[in-house]
C-alpha positions in Angstrom: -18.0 -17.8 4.0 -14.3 -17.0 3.9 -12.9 -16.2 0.1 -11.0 -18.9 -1.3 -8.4 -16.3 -2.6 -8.2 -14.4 1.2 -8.2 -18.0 3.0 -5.2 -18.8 0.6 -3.2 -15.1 1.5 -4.0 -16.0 4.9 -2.1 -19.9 4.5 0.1 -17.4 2.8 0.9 -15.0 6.0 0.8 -17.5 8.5 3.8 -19.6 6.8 6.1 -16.1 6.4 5.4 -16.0 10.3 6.5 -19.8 10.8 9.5 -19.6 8.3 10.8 -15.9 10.0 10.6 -17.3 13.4 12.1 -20.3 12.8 14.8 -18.6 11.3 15.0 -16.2 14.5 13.4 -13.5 12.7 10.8 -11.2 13.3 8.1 -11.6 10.6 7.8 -8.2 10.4 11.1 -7.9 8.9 9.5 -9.8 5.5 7.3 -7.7 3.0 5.0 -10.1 0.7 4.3 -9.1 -2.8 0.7 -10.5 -4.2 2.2 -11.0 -7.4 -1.4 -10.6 -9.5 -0.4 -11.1 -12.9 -3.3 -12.5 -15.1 -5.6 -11.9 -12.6 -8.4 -9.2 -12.5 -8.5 -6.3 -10.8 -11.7 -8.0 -8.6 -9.5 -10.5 -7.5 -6.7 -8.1 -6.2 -9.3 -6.3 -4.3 -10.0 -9.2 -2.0 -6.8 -9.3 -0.8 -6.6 -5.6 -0.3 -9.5 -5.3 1.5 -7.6 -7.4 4.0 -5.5 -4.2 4.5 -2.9 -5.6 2.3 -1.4 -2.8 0.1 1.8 -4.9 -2.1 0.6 -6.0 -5.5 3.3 -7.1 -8.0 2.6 -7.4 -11.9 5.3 -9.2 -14.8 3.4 -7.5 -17.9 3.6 -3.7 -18.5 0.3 -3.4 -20.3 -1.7 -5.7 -17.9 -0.1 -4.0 -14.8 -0.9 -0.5 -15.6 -4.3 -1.0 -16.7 -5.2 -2.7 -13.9 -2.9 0.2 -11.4 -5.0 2.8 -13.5 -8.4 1.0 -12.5 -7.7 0.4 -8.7 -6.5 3.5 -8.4 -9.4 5.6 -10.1 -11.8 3.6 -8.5 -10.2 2.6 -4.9 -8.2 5.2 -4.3 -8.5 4.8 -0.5 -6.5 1.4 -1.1 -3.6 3.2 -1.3 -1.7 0.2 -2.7 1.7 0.1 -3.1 3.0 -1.6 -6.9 5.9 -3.4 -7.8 7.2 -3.7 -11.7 8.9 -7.8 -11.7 8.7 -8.0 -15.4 11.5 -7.9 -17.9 11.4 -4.6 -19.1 12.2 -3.4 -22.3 13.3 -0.1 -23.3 10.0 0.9 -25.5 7.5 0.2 -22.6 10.1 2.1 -19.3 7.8 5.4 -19.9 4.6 3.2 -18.9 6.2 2.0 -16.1 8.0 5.2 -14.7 4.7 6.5 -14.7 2.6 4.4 -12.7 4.8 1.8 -11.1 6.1 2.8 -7.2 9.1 0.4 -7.8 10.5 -1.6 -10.5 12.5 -4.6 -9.0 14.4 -6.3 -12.5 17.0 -3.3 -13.8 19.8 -5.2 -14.9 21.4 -2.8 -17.3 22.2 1.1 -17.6 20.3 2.4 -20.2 17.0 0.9 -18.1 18.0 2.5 -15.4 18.5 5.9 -17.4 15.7 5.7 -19.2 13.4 5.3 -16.2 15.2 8.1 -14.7 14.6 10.5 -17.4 10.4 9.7 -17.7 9.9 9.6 -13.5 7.3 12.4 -13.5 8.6 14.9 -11.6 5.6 15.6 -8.8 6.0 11.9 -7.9 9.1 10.5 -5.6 11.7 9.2 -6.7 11.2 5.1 -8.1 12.3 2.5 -5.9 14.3 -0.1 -7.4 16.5 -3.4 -7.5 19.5 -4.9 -9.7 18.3 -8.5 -10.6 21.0 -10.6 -10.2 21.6 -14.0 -12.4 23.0 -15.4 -9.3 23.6 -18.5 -10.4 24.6 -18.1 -13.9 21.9 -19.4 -16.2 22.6 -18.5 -19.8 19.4 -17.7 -21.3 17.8 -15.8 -17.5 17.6 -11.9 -17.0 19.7 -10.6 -15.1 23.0 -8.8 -14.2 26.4 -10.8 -13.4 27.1 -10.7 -10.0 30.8 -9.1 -10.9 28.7 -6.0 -12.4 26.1 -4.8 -10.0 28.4 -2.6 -8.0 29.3 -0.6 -11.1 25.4 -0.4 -11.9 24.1 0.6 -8.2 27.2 3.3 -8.2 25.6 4.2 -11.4 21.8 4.4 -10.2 23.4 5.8 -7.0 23.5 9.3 -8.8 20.1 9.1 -10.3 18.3 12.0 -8.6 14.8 10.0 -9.7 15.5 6.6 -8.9 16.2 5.4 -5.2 18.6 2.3 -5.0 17.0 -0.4 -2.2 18.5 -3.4 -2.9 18.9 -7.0 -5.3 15.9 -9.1 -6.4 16.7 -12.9 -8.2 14.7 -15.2 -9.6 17.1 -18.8 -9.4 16.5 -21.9 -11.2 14.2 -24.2 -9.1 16.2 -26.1 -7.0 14.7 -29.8 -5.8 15.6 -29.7 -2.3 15.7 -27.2 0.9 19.6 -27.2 0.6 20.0 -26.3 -2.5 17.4 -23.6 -2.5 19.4 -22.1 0.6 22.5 -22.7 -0.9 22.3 -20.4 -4.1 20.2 -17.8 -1.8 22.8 -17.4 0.3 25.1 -16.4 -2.6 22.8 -13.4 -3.0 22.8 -12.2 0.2 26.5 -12.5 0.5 26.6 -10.4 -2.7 24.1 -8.1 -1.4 25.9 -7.7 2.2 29.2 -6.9 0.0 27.4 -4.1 -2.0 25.6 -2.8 1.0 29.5 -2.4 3.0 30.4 -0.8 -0.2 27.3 1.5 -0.9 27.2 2.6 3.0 23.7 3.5 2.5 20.8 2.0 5.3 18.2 3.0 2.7 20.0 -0.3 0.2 18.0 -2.3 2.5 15.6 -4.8 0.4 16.6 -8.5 -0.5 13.7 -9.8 -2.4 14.1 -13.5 -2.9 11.4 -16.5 -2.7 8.4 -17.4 -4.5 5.8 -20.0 -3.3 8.2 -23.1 -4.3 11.4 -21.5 -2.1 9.5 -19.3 0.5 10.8 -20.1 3.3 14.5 -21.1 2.2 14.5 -17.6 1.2 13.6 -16.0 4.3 15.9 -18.6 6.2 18.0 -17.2 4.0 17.9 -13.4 4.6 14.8 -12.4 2.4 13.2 -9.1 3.0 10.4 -9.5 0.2 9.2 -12.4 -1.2 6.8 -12.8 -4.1 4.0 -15.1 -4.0 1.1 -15.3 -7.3 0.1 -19.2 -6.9 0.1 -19.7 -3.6 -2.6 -16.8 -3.1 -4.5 -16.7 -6.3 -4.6 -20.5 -7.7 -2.5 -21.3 -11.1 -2.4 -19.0 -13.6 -5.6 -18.3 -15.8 -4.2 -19.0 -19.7 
């Protein structure tokens, strides 16, 4: 009998795959984060026992205990983890340490901070400006008028790789308007990425399970899906 949590990632797959081709892209193009937050490290295993290796948490502590545990006791996972959390400047040491990228650095002294504590025997993190793309007061994230300035900034960080812009928009009741203030991102990002010249600024990650698939009609390269896969969040 088929796991209610792998039947759900599968649901999960198949839509990326309807949403890219209908969109005239290849679905290969699209990476999905299982975002796992308050869920157990049992329940990530299902999914990467399907050979799926991108797990995303929001909180430090519960991420890296649970990166610690899979990777002490799976190790031939291999997985591959994503920081999507606000981060604060007391808790970037935890997350240098055990995160592979962080995608929600929207000022300097992040950015710095994360670059001084990268252990040295591991590459260099991979990271993302969140952008508050559409301007909501009381969200994280960097004015679009400052992220060139920041990724010129991270650009010289010899521990930190630059790969692109992550957002997190206001819901948005209908497929136009959920394309419409995506679209603002990826022109933003397509401006940076003339600017940068660099192939490796490559990563738009855009779309939860609400917006999916205006965000990969959009121009998404990784999406982030929690509900969707593992069922509404355990309190």
């Amino acid at each position: 009998m088929t796991d209610l949590i792998q039947s759900n990632f599968h649901k999960v797959q198949q839509n990326i795959e309807t949403s890219a081709l209908m969109a005239h892209r290849e679905p290969g193009e699209i990476t999905l984060l299982a975002v796992s937050k308050n869920f157990a490290a049992s329940e990530v295993l299902k999914i990467a026992e399907l050979g799926h290796k991108e797990f995303a948490e929001n909180y430090v502590q519960e991420g890296v205990e649970k990166v610690s545990l899979i990777k002490s006791t799976h190790p031939q996972f291999n997985l591959i983890w994503h920081f999507i959390g606000p981060l604060q400047s007391n808790k970037t040491k935890l997350v240098a340490e055990h995160f592979d990228w962080v995608l929600t650095i929207d000022r300097l002294k992040i950015a710095q901070r994360l670059n001084e504590q990268r252990p040295k025997h591991l590459s260099p993190l991979q990271v993302c400006i969140q952008v508050n793309i559409d301007g909501g007061p009381t969200k994280s994230g960097l004015d679009p008028t400052h992220v060139l300035g920041l990724a010129k900034e991270i650009g010289q960080m010899s521990s930190l790789e630059l790969r692109g812009l992550m957002t997190i928009p206001d819901p948005q009741p209908n497929w136009d308007d959920q394309v419409g203030v995506h679209l603002k991102t990826k022109q933003l990002f397509e401006s940076i990425k003339s600017e940068l010249n660099s192939d490796r600024f490559d990563t738009l990650s855009m779309g939860m399970s609400a917006d999916l698939s205006a965000a990969i009609s959009s121009g998404s390269t990784m999406v982030r899906v929690g509900t969707a896969i593992f069922g509404e969040r355990k309190k």
